[in-house]
C-alpha positions as CSV (number, residue, x, y, z in Angstrom):
1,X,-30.1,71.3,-180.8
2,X,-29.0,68.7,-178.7
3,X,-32.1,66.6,-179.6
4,X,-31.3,66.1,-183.5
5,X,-30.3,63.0,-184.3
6,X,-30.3,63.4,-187.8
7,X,-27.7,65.3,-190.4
8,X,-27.8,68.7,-190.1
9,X,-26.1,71.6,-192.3
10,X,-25.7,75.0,-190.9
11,X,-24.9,77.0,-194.1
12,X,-23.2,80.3,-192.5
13,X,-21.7,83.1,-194.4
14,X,-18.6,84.5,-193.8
15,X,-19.2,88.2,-193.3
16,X,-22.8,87.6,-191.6
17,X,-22.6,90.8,-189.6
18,X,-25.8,90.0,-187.7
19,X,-24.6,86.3,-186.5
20,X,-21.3,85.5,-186.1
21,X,-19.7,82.5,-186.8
22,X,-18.4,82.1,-183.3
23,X,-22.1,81.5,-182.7
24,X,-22.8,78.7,-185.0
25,X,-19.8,76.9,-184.1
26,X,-21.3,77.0,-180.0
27,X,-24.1,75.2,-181.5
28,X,-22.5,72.5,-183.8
29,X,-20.7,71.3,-180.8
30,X,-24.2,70.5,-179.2
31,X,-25.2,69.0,-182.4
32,X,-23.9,65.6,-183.1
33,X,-24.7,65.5,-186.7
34,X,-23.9,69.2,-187.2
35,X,-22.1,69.8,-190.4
36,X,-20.9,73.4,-191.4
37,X,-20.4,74.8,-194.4
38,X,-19.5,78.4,-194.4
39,X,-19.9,80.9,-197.9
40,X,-16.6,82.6,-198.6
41,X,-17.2,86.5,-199.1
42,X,-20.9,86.6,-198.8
43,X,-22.6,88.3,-195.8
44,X,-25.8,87.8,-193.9
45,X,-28.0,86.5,-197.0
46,X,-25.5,84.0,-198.7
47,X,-28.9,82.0,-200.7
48,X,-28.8,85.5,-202.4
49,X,-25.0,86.4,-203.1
50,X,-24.2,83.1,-204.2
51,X,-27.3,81.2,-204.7
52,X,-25.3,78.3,-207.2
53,X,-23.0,77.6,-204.4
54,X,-25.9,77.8,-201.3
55,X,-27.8,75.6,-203.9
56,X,-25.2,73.1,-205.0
57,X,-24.2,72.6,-201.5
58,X,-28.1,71.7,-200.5
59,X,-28.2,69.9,-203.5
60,X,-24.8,67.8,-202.2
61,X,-25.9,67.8,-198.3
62,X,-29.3,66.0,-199.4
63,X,-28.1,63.6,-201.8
64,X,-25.1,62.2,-199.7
């Protein structure tokens, strides 16, 4: 993680009962372009609970 030198988003869901968020957040601080963006109510398959939000917030991380 340390090596990417580009933008990254680490879309996380908020009730993702098989990663935790505490774990993503140990790997954005290695991650100098790390950005997180974590899905309100949705559990480990947010692209499926939500997929407008998932897919507007792609849409919004790749065209910024």
């Amino acid at each position: 993680v340390r090596r990417l030198s580009m933008p990254t988003l680490f879309l996380w869901a908020e009730h993702d009962s098989l990663t935790p968020l505490s774990a993503v957040t140990r790997i954005l601080s290695h991650c100098p372009q790390g950005e997180l963006y974590v899905v309100k109510d949705a559990g480990h398959w947010p692209h499926v609970e939500k997929p407008e939000e998932v897919n507007q917030v792609v849409r919004d991380f790749f065209l910024s």
